[in-house]
C-alpha positions as CSV (number, residue, x, y, z in Angstrom):
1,X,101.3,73.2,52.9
2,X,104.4,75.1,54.4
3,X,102.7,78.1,54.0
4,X,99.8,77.1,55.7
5,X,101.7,75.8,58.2
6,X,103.6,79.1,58.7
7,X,99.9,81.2,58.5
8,X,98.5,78.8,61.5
9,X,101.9,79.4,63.5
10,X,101.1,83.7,63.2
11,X,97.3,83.2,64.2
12,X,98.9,80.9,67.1
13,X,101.7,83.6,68.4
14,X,98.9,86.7,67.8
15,X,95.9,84.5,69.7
16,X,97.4,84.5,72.8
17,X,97.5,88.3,72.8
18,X,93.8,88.0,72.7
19,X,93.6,87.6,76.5
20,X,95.8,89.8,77.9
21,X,93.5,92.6,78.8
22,X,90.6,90.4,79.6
23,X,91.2,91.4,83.5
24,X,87.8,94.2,82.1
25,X,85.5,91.5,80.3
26,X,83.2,91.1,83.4
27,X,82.8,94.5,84.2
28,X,79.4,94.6,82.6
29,X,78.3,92.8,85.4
30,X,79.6,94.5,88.7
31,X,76.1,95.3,89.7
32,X,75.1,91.9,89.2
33,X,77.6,90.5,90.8
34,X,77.7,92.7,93.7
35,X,74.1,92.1,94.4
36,X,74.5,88.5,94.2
37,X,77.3,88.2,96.7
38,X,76.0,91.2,98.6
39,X,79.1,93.1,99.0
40,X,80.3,96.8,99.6
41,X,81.3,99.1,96.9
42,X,85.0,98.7,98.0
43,X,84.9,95.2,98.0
44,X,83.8,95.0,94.4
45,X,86.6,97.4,93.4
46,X,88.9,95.4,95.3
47,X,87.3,92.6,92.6
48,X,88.3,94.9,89.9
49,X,91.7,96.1,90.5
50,X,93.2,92.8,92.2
51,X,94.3,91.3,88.8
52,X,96.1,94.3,87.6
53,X,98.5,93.7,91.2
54,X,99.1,90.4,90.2
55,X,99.7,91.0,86.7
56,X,102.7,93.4,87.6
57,X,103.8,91.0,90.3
58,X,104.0,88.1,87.4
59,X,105.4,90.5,84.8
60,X,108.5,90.9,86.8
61,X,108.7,87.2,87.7
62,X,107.5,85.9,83.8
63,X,111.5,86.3,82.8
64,X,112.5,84.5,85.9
65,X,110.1,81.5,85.3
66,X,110.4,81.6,81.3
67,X,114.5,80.4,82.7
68,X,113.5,77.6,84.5
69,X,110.6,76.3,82.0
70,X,111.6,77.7,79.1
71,X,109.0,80.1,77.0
72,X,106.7,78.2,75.4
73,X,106.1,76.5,78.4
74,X,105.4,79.7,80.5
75,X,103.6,80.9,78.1
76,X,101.2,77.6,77.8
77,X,101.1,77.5,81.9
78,X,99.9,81.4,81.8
79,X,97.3,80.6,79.4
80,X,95.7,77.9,81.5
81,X,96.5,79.5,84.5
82,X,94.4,82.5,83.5
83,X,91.6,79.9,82.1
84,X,91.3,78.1,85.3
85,X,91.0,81.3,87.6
86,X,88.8,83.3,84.8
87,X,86.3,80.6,84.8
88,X,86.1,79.4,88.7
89,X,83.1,81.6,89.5
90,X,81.1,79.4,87.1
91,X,81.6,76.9,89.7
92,X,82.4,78.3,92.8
93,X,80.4,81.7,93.6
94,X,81.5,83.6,96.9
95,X,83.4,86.6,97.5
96,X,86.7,84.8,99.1
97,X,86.9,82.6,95.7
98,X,85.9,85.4,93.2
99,X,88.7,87.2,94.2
100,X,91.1,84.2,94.5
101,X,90.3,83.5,90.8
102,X,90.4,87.0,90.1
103,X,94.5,87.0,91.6
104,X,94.6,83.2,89.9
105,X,93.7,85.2,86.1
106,X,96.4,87.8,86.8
107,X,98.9,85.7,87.6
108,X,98.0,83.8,84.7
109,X,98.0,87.1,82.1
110,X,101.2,88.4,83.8
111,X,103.1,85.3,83.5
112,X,103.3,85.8,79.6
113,X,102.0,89.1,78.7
114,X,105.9,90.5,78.2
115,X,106.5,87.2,76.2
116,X,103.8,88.0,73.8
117,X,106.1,90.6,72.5
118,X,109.1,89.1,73.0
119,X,108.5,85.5,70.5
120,X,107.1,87.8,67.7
121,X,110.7,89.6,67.8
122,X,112.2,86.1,68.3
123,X,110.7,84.2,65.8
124,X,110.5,87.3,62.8
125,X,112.3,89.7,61.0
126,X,112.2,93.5,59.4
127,X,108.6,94.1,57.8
128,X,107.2,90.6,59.2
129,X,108.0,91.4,62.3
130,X,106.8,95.0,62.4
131,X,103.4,94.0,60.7
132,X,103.1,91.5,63.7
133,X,104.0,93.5,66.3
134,X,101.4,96.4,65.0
135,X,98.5,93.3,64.9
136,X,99.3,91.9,68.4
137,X,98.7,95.4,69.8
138,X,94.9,95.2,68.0
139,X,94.7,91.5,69.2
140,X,94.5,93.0,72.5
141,X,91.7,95.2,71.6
142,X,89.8,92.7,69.5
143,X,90.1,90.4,72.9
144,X,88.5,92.7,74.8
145,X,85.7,93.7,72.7
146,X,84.6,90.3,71.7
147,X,85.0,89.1,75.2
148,X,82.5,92.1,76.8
149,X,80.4,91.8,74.5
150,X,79.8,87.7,74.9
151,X,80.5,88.2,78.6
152,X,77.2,91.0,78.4
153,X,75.3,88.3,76.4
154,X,76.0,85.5,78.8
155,X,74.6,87.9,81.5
156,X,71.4,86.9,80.7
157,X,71.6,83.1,81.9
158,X,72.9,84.4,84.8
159,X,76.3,86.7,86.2
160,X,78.3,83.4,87.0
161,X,77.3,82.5,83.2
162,X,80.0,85.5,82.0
163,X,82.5,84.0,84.0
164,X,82.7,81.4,80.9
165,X,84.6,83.3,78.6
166,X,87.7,82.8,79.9
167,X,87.2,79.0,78.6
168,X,89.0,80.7,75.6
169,X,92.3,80.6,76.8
170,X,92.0,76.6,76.5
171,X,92.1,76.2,73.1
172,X,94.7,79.7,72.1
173,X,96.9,77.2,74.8
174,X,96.3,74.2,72.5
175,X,97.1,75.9,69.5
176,X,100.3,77.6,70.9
177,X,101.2,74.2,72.1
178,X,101.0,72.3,68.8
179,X,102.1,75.0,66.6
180,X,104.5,77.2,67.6
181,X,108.0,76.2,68.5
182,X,109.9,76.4,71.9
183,X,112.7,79.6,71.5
184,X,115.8,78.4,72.8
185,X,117.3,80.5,75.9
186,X,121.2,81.0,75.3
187,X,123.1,80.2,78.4
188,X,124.0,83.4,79.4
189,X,120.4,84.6,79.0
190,X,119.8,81.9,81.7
191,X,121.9,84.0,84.6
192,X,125.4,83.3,84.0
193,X,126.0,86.5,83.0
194,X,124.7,90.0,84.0
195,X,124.7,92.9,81.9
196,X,123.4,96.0,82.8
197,X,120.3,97.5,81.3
198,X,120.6,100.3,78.7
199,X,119.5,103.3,80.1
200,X,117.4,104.3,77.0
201,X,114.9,101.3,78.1
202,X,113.9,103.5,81.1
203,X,113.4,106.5,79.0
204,X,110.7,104.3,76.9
205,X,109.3,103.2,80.8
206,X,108.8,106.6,81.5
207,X,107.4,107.2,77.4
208,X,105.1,104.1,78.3
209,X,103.6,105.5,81.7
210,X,103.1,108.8,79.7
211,X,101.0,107.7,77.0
212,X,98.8,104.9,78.7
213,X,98.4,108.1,81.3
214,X,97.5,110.0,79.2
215,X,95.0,107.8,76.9
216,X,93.1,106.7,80.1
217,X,93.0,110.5,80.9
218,X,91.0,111.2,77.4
219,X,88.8,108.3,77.4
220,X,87.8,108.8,81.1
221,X,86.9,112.4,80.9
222,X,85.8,112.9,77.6
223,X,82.1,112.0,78.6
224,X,82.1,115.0,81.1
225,X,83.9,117.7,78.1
226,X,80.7,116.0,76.3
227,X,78.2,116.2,78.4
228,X,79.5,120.0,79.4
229,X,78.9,120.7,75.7
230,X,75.8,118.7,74.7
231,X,73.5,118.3,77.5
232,X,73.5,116.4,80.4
233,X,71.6,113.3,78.7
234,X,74.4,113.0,76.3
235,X,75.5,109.2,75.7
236,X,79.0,109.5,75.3
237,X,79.4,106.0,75.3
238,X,78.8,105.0,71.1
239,X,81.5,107.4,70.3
240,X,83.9,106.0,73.2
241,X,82.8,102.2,71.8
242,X,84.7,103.3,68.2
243,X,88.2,104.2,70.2
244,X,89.2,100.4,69.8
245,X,87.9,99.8,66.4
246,X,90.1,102.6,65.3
247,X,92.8,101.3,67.4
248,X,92.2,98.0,65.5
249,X,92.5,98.8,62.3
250,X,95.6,101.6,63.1
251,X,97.3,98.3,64.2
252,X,96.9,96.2,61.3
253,X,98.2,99.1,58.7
254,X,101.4,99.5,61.2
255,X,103.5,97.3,59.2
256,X,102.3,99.5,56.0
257,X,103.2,102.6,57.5
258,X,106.6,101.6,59.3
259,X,107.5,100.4,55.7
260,X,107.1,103.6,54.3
261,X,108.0,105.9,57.2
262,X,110.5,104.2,59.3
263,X,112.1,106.1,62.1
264,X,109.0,108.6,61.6
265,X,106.5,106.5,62.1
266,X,107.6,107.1,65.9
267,X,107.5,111.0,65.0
268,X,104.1,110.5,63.5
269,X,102.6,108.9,66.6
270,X,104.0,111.4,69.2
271,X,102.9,113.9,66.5
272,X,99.2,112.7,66.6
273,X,99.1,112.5,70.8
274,X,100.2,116.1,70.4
275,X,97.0,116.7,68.0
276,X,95.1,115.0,69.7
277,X,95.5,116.6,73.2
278,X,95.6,119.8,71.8
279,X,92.4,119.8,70.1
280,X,90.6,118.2,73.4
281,X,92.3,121.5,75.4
282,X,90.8,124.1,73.0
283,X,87.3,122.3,72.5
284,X,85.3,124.2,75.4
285,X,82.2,124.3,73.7
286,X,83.0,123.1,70.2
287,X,81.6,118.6,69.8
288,X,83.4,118.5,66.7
289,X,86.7,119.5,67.8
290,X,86.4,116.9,70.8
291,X,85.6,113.9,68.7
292,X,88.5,114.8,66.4
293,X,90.7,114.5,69.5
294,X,89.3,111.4,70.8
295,X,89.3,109.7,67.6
296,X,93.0,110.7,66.6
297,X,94.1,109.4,69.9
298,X,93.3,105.9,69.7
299,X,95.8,105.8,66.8
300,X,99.5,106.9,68.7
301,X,99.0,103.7,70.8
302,X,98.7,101.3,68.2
303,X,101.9,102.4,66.2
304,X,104.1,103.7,69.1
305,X,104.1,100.7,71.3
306,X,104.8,98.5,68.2
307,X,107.7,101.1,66.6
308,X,109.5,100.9,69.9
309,X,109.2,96.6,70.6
310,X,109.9,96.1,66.9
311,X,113.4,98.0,67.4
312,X,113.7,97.4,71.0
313,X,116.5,94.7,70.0
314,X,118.8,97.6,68.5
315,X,119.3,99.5,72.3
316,X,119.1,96.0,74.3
317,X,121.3,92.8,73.9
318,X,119.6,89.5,73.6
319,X,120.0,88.9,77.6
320,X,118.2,92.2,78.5
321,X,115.5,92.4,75.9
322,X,113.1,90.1,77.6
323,X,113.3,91.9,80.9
324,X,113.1,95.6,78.9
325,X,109.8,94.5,77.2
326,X,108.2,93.3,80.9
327,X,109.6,97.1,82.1
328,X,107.6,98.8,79.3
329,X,104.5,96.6,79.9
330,X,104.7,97.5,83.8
331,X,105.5,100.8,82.7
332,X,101.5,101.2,80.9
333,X,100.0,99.4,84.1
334,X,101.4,102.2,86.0
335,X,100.6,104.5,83.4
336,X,97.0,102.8,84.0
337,X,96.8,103.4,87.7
338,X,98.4,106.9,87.8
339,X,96.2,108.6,85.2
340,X,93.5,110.0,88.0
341,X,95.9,111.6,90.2
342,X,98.0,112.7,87.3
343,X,94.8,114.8,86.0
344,X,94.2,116.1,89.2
345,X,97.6,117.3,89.1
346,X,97.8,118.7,85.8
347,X,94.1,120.5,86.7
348,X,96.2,122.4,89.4
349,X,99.0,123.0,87.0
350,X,96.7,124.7,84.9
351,X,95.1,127.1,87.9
352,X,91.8,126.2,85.8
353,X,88.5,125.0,86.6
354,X,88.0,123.8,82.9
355,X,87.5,120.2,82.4
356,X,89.7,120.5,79.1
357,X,92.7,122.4,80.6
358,X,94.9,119.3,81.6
359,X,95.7,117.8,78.2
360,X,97.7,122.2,77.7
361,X,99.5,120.2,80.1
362,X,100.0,117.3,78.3
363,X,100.3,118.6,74.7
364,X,103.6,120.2,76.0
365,X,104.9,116.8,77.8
366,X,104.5,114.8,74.6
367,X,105.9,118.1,72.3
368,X,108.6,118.2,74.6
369,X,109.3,114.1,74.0
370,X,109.1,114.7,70.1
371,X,111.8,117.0,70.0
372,X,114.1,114.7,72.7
373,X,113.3,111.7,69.8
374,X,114.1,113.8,66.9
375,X,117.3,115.3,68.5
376,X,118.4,111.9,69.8
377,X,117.9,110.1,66.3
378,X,120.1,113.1,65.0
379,X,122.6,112.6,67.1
380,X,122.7,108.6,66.6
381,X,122.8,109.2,62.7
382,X,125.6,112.1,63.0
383,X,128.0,109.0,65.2
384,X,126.8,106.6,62.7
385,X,128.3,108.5,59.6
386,X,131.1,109.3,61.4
387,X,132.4,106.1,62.2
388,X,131.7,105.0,58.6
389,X,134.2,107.7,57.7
């Protein structure tokens, strides 16, 4: 019974994960939806991007509010917070209130999306925790695909109809609620004390921009490099479909392969974006080259982001560590917004007209960051033996 109890309060801590990207589960419908509420192209964009604003916005106040209320608390207020604005177009279908439930559901999202992370690293340890840590990351892309996919069935009763699936974030609240215990915030996490952030956290901000960049970068163009080599009736989109199942199941054999790899699972990772950007640059003309890139690319994701929150708690102090982790998550939502103009700027880099020529660009960045990682652990080890001397 104890073990049971234990298994529900895992499925509790790595449901809630299940809605944080959800701010895409009604893109299916756009058109629809813009037809509907006859609206401009920019207006419907403005319908798109508006909850990613307010995520950051909430990320950055989630450590503030998780003080006063406590986490579980914040954490069960996001939830229904996101519920309530995801499903208000059901009810309520104009422009004005789309997008006010649009800002309501990224409130909601950002309000716990940093303490997601941070109770999995409060309430485990060593292989638990890194096994966690590496599912969470897939619960995210589970999430999404389950909730397009019934969004895009819903559809069909009508575009408000999609709206609905954000009802989900009722019960994952219930079932945090009733199963998973508050974590106690130490006094001098609440602001009696202020300590000053290690600066290694804003190396891994900058790390976090950089790959989120650069993973938008592939999956965006890759139906162009696709198209240039198959045909212009090319559907690119099966083969883009299989980046999160990959991504999925790469997350849930993390805890496997930090076991066995430790610190190199980290150098693995980087080691794969390097592959993986590499093989997309010298692909001109060659599918199979392409689709090796794309595929190995959905894996650094799923066992870098896990590598670094699992040990995030070695370079941070328990007062900083929930404000590091809301860093690195703003850190891929910039990393989100940033990866057009960084490709246009890595196309001029290049002086090429080839579609593929960017990721040269960023095959050196991330072979660049490998060799920083390796030479810093060195260093780190070398101190560590000499002050056990």
């Amino acid at each position: 019974m104890e073990n049971q109890k234990g298994n529900l309060q895992k499925v509790a801590v790595l449901g809630i994960s299940l809605m944080l990207t959800s701010s895409q589960a009604i893109n299916g419908v756009i058109p629809q939806m813009r037809e509907a509420l006859n609206i401009s192209q920019s207006q419907t964009e403005l319908l798109g991007t508006a909850p990613s604003v307010t995520v950051i916005l909430f990320i950055l106040l989630s450590s503030y509010v998780a003080n006063k209320l406590g986490m579980k608390r914040t954490i069960v207020v996001g939830l229904i917070l996101a519920g309530i604005g995801g499903i208000l177009p059901v009810f309520v279908s104009n422009f004005t209130m789309v997008l006010i439930s649009r800002i309501i559901l990224g409130a909601g999202l950002g309000l716990y999306n940093s303490l997601a992370v941070t109770y999995i690293s409060a309430l485990y340890t060593g292989n638990t925790r890194a096994s966690l840590l590496g599912m969470r990351n897939s619960m995210e892309a589970i999430g999404q695909t389950v909730l397009i996919f019934l969004a895009g069935l819903l559809v069909n009763i009508s575009w408000t109809a999609s709206f609905s699936v954000y009802a989900i974030a009722f019960p994952i609240a219930l079932l945090f609620a009733l199963k998973v215990p508050e974590i106690e915030i130490v006094e001098s996490e609440k602001g009696t004390t202020k300590e000053k952030m290690n600066p290694a956290v804003y190396v891994l901000v900058l790390f976090a921009i950089l790959l989120v960049m650069n993973s938008i970068a592939i999956s965006v163009r890759f139906s162009s490099i696709a198209t240039e080599i198959k045909g212009i009736g090319f559907n690119a989109s099966n083969y883009l479909a299989l980046m999160p199942i990959l991504g999925i199941v790469a997350g849930f054999v993390f805890g496997s392969v930090n076991r066995k790899f430790g610190n190199a699972t980290l150098y693995l990772g980087v080691g794969f974006i390097i592959a993986s950007n590499l093989l997309i640059a010298i692909s001109s003309g060659n599918m199979l080259l392409l689709l090796l890139g794309l595929f190995l690319s959905s894996i650094p994701g799923s066992w870098c982001f896990p590598f670094i929150f699992s040990n995030l708690d070695q370079i941070t102090t328990k007062n900083t560590v929930n404000f590091a982790t809301s860093l690195i998550f703003i850190g891929c939502n910039i990393g989100n917004f940033m990866a057009p103009i960084a490709m246009s700027i890595a196309q001029v880099m290049t002086a090429s007209e080839e579609l593929t020529a960017p990721f040269y660009i960023f095959a050196i960045l991330f072979a660049i960051v490998l060799l920083v990682v390796v030479f810093s652990n060195q260093k780190n080890s070398r101190k560590t033996i000499n002050q056990n001397i």
